[in-house]
Predicted model as a PDB file, atoms N, CA, C, CB and O in Angstrom, pLDDT in the B-factor column:
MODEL        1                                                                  
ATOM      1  N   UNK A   1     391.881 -10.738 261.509  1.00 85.00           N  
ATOM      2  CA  UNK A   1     392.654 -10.212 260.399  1.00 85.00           C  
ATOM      3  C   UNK A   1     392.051 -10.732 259.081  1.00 85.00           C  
ATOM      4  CB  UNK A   1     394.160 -10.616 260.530  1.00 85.00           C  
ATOM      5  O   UNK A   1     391.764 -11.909 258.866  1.00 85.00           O  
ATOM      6  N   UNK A   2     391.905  -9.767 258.279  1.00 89.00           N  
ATOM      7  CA  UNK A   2     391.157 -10.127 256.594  1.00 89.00           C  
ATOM      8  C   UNK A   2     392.445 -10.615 255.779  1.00 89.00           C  
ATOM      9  CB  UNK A   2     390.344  -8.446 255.594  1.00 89.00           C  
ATOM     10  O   UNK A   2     393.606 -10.248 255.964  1.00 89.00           O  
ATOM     11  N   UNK A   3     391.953 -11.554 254.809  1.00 94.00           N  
ATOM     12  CA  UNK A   3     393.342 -12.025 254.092  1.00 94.00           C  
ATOM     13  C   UNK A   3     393.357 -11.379 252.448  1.00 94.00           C  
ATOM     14  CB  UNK A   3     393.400 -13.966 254.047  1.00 94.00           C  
ATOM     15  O   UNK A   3     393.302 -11.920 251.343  1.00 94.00           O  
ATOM     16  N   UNK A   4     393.454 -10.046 252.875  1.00 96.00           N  
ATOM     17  CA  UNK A   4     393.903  -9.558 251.743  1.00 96.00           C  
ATOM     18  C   UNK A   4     395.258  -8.905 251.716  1.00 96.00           C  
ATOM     19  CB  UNK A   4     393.004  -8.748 251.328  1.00 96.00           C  
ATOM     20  O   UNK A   4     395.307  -8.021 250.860  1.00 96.00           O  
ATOM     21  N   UNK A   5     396.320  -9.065 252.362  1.00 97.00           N  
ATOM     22  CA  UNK A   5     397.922  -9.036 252.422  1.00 97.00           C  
ATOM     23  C   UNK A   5     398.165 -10.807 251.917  1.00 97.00           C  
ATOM     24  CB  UNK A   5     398.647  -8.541 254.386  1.00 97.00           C  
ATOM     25  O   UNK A   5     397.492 -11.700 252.431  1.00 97.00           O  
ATOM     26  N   UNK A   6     398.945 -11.007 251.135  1.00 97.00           N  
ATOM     27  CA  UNK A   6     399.615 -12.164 250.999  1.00 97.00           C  
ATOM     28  C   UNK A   6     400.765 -12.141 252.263  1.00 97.00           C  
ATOM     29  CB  UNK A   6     400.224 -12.249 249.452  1.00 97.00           C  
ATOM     30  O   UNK A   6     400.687 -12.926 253.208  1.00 97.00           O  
ATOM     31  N   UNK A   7     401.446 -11.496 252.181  1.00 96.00           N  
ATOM     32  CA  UNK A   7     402.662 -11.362 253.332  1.00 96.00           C  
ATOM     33  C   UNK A   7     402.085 -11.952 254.982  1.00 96.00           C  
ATOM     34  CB  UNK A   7     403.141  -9.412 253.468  1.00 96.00           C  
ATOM     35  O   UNK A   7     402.722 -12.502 255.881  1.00 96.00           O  
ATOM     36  N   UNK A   8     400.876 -11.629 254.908  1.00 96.00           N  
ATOM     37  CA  UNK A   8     400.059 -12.304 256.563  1.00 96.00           C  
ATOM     38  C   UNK A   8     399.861 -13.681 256.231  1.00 96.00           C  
ATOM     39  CB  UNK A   8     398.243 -11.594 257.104  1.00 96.00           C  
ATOM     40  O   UNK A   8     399.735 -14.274 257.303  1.00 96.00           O  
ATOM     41  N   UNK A   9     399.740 -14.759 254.946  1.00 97.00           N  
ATOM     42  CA  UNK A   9     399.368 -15.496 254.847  1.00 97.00           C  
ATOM     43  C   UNK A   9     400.472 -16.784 254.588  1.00 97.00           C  
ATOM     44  CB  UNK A   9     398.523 -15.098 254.177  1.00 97.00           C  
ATOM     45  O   UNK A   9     401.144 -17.007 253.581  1.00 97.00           O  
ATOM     46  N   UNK A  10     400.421 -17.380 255.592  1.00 97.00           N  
ATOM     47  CA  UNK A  10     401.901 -18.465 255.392  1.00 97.00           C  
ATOM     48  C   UNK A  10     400.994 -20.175 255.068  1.00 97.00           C  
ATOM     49  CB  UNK A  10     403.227 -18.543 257.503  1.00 97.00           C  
ATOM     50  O   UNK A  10     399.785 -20.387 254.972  1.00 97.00           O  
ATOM     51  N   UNK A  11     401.895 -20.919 254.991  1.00 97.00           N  
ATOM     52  CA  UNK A  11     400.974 -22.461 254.885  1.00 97.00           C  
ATOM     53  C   UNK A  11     401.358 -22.785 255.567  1.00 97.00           C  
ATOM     54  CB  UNK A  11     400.877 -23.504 253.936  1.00 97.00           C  
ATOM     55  O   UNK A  11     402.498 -22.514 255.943  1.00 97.00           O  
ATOM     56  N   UNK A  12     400.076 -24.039 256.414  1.00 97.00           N  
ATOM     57  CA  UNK A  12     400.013 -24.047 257.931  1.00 97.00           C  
ATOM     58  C   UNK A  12     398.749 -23.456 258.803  1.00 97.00           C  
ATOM     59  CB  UNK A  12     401.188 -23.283 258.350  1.00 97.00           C  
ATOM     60  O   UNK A  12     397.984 -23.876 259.671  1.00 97.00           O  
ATOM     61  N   UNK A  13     398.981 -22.180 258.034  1.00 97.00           N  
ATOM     62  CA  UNK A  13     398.330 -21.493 259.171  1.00 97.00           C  
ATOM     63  C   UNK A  13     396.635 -21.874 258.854  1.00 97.00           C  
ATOM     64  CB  UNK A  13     398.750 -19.655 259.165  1.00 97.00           C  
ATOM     65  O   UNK A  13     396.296 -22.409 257.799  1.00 97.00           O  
ATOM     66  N   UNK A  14     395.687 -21.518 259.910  1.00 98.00           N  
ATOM     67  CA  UNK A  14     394.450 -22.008 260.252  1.00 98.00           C  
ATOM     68  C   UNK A  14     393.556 -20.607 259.086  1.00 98.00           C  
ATOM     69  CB  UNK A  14     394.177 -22.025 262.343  1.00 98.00           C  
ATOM     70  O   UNK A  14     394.044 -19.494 259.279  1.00 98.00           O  
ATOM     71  N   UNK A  15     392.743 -20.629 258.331  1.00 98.00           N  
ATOM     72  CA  UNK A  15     392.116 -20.238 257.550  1.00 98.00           C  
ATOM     73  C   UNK A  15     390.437 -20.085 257.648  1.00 98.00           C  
ATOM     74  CB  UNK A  15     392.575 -20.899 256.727  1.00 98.00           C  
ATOM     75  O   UNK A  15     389.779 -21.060 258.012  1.00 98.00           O  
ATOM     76  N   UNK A  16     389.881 -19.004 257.357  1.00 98.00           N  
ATOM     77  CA  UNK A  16     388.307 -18.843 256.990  1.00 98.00           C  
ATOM     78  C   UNK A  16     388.526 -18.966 255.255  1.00 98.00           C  
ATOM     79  CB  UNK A  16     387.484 -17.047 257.627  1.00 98.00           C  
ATOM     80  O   UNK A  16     389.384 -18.205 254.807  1.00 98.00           O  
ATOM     81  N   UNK A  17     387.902 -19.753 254.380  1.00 97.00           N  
ATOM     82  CA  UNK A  17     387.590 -19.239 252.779  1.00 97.00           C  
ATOM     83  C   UNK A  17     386.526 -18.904 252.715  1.00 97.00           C  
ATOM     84  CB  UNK A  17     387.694 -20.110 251.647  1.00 97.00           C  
ATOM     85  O   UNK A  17     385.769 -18.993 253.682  1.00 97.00           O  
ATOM     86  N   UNK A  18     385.995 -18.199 251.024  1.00 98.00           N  
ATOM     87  CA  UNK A  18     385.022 -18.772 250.619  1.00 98.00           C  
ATOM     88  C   UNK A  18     385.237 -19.439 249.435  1.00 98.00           C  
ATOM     89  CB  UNK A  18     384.116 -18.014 250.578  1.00 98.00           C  
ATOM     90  O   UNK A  18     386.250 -19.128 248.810  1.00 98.00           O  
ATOM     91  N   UNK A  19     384.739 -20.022 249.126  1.00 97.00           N  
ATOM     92  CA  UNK A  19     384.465 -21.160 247.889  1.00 97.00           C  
ATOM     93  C   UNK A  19     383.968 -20.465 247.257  1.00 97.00           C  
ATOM     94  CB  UNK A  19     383.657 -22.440 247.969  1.00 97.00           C  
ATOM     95  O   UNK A  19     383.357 -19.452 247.597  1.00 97.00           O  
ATOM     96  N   UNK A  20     384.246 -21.142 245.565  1.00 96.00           N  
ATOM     97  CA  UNK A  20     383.806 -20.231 244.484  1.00 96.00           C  
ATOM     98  C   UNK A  20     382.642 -20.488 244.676  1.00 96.00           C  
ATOM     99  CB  UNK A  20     384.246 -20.357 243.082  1.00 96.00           C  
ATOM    100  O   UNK A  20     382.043 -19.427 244.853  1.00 96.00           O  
ATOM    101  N   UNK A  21     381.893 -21.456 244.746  1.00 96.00           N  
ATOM    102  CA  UNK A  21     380.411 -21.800 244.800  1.00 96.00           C  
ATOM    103  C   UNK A  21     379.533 -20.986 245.900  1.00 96.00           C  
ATOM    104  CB  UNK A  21     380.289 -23.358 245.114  1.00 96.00           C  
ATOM    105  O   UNK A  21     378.379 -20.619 245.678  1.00 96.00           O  
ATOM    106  N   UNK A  22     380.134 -20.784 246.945  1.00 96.00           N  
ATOM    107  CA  UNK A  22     379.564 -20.287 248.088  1.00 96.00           C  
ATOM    108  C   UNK A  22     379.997 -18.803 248.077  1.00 96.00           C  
ATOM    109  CB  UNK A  22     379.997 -21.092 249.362  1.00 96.00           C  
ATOM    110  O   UNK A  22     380.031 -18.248 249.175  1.00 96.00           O  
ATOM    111  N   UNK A  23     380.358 -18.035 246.902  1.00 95.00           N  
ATOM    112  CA  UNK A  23     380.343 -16.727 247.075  1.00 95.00           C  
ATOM    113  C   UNK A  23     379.193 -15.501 246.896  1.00 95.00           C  
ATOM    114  CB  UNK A  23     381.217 -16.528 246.403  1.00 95.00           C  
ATOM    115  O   UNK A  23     379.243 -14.309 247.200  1.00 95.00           O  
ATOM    116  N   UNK A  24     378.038 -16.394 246.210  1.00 96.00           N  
ATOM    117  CA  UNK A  24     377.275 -15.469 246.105  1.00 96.00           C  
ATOM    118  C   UNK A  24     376.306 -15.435 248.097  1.00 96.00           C  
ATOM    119  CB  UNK A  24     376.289 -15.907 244.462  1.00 96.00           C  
ATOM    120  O   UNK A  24     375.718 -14.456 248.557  1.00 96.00           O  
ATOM    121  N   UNK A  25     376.450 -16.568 248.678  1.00 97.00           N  
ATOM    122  CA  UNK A  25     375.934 -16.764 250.188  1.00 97.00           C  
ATOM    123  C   UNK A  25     377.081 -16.375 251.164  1.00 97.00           C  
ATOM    124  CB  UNK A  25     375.474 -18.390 250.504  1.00 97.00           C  
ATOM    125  O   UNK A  25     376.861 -16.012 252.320  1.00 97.00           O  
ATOM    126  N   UNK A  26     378.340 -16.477 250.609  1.00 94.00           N  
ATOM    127  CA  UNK A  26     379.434 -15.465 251.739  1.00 94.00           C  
ATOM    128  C   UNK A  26     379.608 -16.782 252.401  1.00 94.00           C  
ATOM    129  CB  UNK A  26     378.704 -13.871 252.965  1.00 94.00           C  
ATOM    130  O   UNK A  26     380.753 -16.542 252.782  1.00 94.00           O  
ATOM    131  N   UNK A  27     379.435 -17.719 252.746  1.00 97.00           N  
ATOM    132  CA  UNK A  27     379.378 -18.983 253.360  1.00 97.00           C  
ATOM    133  C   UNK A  27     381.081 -19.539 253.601  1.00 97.00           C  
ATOM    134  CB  UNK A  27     378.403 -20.019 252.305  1.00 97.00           C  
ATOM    135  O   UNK A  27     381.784 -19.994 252.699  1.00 97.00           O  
ATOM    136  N   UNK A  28     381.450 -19.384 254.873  1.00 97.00           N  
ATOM    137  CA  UNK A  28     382.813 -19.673 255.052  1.00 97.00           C  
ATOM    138  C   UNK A  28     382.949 -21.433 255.004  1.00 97.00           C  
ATOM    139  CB  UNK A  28     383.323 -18.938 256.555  1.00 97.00           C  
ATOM    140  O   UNK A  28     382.023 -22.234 255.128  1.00 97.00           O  
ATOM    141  N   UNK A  29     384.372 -21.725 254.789  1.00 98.00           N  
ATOM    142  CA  UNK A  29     384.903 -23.072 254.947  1.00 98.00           C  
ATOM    143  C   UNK A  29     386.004 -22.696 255.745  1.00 98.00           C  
ATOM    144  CB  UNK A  29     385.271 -23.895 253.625  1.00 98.00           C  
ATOM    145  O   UNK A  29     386.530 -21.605 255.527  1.00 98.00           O  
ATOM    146  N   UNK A  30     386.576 -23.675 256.929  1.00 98.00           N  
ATOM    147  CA  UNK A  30     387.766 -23.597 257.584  1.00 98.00           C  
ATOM    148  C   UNK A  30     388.442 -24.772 257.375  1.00 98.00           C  
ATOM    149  CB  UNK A  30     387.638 -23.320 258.915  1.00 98.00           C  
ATOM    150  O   UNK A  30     388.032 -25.923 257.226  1.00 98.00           O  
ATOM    151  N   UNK A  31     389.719 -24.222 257.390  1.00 98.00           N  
ATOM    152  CA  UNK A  31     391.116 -24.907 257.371  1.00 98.00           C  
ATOM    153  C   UNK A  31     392.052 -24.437 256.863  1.00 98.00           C  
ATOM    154  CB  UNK A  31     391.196 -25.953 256.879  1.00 98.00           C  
ATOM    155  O   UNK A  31     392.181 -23.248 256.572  1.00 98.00           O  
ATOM    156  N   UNK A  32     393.271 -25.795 256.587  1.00 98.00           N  
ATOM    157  CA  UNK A  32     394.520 -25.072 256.858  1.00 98.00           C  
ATOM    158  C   UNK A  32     395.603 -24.623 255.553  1.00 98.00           C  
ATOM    159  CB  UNK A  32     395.266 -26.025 257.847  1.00 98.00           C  
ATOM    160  O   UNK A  32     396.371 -25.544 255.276  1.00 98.00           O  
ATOM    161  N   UNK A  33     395.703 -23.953 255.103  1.00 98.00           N  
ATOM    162  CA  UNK A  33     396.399 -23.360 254.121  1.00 98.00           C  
ATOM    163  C   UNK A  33     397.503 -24.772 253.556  1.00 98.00           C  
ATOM    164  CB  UNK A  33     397.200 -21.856 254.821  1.00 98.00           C  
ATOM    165  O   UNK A  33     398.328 -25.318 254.289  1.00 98.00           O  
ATOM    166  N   UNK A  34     397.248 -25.125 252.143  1.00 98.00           N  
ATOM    167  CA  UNK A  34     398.185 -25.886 252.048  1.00 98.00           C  
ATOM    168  C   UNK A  34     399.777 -24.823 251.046  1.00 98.00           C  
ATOM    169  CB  UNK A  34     397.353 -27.352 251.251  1.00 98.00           C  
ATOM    170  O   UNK A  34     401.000 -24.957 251.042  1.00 98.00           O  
ATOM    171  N   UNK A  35     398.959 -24.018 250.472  1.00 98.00           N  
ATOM    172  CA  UNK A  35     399.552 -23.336 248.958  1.00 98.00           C  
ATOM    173  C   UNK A  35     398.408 -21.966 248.343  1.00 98.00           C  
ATOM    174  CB  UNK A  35     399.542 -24.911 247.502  1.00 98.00           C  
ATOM    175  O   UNK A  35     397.274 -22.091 247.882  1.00 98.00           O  
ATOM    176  N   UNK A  36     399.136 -20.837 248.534  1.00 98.00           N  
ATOM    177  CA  UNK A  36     399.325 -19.360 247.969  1.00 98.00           C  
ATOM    178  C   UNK A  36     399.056 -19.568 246.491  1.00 98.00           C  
ATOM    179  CB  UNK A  36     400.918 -18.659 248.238  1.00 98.00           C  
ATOM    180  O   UNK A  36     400.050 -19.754 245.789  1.00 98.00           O  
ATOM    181  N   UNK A  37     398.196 -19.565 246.074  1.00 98.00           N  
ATOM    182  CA  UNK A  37     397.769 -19.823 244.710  1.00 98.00           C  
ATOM    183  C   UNK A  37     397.271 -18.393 244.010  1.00 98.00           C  
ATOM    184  CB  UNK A  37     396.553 -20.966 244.744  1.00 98.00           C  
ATOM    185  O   UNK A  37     396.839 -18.322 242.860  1.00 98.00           O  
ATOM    186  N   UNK A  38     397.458 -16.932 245.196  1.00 97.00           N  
ATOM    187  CA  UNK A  38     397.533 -15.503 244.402  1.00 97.00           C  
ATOM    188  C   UNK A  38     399.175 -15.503 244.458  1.00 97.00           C  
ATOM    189  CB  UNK A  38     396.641 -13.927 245.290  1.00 97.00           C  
ATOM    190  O   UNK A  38     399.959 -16.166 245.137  1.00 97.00           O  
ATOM    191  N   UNK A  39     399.400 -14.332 243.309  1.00 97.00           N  
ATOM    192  CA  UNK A  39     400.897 -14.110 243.344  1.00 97.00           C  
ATOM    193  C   UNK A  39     401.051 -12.587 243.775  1.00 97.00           C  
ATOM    194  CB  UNK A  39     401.640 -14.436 241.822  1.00 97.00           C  
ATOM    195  O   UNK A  39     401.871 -12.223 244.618  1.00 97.00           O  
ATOM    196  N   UNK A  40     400.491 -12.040 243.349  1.00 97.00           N  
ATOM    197  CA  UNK A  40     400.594 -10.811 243.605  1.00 97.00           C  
ATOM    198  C   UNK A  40     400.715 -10.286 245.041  1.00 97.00           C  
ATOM    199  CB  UNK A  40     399.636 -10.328 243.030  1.00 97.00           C  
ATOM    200  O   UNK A  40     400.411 -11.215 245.790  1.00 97.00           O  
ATOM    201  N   UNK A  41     401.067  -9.061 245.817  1.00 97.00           N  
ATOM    202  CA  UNK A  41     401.145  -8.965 246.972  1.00 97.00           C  
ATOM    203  C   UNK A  41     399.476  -8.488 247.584  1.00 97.00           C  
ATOM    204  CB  UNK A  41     402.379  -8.017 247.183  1.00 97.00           C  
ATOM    205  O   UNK A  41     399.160  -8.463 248.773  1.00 97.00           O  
ATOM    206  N   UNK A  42     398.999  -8.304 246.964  1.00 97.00           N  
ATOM    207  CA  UNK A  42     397.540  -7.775 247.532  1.00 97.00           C  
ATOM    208  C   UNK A  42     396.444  -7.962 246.791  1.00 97.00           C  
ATOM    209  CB  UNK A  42     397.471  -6.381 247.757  1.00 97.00           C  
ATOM    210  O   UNK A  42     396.465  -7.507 245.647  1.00 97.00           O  
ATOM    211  N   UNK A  43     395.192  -8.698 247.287  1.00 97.00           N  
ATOM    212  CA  UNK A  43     393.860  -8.617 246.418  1.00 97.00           C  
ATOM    213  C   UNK A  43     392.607  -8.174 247.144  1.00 97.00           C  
ATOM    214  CB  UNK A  43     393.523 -10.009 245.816  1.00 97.00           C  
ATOM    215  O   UNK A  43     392.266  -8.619 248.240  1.00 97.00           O  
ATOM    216  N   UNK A  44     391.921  -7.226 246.417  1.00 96.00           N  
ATOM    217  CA  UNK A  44     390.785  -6.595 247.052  1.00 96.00           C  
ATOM    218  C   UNK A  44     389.877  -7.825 247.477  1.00 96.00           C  
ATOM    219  CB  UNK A  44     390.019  -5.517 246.034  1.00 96.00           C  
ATOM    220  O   UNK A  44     389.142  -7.414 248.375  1.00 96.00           O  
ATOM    221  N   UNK A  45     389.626  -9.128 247.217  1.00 95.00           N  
ATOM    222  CA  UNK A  45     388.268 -10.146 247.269  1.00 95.00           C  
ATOM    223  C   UNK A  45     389.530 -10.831 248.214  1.00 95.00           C  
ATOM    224  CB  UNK A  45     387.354 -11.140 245.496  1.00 95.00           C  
ATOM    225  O   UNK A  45     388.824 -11.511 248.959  1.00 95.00           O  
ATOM    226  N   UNK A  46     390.875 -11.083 248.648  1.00 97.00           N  
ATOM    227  CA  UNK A  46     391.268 -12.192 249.923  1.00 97.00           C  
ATOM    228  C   UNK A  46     392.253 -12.803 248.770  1.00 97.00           C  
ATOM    229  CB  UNK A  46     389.760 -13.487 250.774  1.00 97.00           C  
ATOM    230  O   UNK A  46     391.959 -12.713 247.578  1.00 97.00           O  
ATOM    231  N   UNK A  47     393.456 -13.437 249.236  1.00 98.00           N  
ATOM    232  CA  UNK A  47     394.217 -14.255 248.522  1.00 98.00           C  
ATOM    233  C   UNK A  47     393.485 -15.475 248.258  1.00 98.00           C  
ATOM    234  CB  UNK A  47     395.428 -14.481 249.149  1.00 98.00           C  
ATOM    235  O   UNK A  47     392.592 -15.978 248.941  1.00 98.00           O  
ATOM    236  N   UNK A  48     394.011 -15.896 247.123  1.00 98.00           N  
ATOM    237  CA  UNK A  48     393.660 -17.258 246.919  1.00 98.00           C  
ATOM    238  C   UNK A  48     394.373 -18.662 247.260  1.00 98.00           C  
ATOM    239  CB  UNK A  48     393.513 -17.257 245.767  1.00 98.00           C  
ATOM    240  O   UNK A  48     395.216 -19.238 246.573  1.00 98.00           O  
ATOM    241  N   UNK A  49     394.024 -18.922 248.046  1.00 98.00           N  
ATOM    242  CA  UNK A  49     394.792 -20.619 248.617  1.00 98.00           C  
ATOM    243  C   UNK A  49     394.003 -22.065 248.213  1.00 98.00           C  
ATOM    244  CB  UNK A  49     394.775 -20.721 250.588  1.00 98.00           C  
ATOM    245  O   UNK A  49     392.893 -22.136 247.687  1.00 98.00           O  
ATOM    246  N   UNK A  50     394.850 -23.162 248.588  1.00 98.00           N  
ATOM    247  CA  UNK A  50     394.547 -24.088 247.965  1.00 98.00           C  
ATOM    248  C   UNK A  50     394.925 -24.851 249.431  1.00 98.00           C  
ATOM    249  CB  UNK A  50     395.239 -24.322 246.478  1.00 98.00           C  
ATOM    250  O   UNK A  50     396.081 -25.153 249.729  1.00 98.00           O  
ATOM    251  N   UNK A  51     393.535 -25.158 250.453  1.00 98.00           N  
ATOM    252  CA  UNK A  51     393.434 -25.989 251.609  1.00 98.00           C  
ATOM    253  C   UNK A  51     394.167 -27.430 251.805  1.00 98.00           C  
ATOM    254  CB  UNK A  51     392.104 -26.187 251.720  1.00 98.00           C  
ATOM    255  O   UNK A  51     394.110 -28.308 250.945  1.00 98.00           O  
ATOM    256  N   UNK A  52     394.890 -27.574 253.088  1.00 98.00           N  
ATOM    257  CA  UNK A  52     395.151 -28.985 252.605  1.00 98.00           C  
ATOM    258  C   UNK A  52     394.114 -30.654 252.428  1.00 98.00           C  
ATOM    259  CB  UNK A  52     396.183 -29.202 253.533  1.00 98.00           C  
ATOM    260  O   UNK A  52     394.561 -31.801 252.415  1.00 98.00           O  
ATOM    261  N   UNK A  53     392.816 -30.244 252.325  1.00 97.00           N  
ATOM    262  CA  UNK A  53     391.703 -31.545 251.818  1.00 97.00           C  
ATOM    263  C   UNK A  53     391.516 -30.950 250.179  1.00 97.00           C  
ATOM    264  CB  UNK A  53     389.753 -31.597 252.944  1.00 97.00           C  
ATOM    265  O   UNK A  53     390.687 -31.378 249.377  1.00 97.00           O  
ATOM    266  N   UNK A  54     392.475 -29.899 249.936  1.00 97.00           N  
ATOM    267  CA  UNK A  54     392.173 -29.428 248.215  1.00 97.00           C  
ATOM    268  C   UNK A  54     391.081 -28.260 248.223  1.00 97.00           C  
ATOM    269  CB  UNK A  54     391.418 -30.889 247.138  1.00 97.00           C  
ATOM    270  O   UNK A  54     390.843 -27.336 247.445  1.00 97.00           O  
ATOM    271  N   UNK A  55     390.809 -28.466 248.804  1.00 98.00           N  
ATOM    272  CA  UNK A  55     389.742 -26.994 248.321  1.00 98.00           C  
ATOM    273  C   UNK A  55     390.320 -26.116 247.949  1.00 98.00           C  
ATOM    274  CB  UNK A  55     388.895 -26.239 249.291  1.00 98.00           C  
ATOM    275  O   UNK A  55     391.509 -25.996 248.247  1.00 98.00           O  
ATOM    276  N   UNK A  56     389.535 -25.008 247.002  1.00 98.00           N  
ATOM    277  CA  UNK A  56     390.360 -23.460 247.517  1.00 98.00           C  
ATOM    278  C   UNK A  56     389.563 -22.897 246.783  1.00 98.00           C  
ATOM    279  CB  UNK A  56     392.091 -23.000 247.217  1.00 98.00           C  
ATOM    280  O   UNK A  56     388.658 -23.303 246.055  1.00 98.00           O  
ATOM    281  N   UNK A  57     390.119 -21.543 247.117  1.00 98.00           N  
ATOM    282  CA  UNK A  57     389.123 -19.989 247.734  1.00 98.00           C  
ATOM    283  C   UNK A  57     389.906 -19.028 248.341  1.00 98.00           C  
ATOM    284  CB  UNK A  57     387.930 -20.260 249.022  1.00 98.00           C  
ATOM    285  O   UNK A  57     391.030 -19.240 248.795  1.00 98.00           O  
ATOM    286  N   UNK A  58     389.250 -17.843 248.353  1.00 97.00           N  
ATOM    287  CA  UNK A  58     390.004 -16.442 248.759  1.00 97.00           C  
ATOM    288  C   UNK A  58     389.707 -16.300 249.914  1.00 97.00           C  
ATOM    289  CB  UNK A  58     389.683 -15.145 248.061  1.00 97.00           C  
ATOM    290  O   UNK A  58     388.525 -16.352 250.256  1.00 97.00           O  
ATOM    291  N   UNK A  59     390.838 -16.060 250.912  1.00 97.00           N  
ATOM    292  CA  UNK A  59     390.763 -15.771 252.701  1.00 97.00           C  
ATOM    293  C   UNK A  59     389.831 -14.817 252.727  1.00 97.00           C  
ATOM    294  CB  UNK A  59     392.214 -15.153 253.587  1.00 97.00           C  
ATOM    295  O   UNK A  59     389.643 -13.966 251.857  1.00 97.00           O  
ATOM    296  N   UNK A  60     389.152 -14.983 253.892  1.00 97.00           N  
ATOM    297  CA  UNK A  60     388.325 -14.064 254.225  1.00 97.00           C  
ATOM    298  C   UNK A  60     388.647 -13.623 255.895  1.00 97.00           C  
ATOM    299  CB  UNK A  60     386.872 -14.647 253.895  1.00 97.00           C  
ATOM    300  O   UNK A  60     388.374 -12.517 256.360  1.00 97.00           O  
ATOM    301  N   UNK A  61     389.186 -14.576 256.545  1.00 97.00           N  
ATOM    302  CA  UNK A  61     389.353 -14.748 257.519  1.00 97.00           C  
ATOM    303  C   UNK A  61     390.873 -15.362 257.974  1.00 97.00           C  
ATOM    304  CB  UNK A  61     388.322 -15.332 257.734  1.00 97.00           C  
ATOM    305  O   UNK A  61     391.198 -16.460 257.524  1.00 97.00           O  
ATOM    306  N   UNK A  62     391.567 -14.808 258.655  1.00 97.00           N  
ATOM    307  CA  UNK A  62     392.986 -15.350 259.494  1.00 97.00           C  
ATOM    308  C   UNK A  62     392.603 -15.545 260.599  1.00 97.00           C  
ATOM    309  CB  UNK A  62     394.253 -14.451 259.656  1.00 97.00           C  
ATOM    310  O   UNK A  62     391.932 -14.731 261.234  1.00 97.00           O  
ATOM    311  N   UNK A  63     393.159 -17.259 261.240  1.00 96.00           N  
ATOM    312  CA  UNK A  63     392.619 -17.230 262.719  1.00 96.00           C  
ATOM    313  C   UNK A  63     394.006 -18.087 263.520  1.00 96.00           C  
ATOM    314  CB  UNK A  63     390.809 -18.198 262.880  1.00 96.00           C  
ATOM    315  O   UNK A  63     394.962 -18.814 263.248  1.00 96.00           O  
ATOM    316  N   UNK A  64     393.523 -17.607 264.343  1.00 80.00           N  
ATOM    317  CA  UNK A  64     395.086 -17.228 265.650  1.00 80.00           C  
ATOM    318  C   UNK A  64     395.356 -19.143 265.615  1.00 80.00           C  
ATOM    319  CB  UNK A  64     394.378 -16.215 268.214  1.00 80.00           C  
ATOM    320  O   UNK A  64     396.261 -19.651 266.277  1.00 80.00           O  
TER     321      UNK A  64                                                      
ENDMDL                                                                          
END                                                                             
């Protein structure tokens, strides 16, 4: 599942990003959603979250 629905995206759940730095290489980071940092209900580039080690970046990836 791609994380461009906010409504699919809860905190907790297990995460693909990318990092602002790593967007021009597509280069994923995993982990776990700490905080929904898009507001809106939908974004064409993945919601934006804020990992719980702090990172954050737009989902690219939802994983079971």
């Amino acid at each position: 599942m791609d994380g461009r629905n906010r409504k699919d995206i809860k905190p907790g759940q297990k995460v693909r990003i990318v990092l602002k730095k790593d967007q021009r290489t597509g280069a994923l980071t995993e982990g776990v959603v700490a905080a929904l940092l898009t507001k809106s209900p939908t974004h064409p580039h993945g919601i934006k979250v804020r990992l719980a080690d702090g990172q954050v970046g737009r989902v690219k990836e939802i994983l079971e």
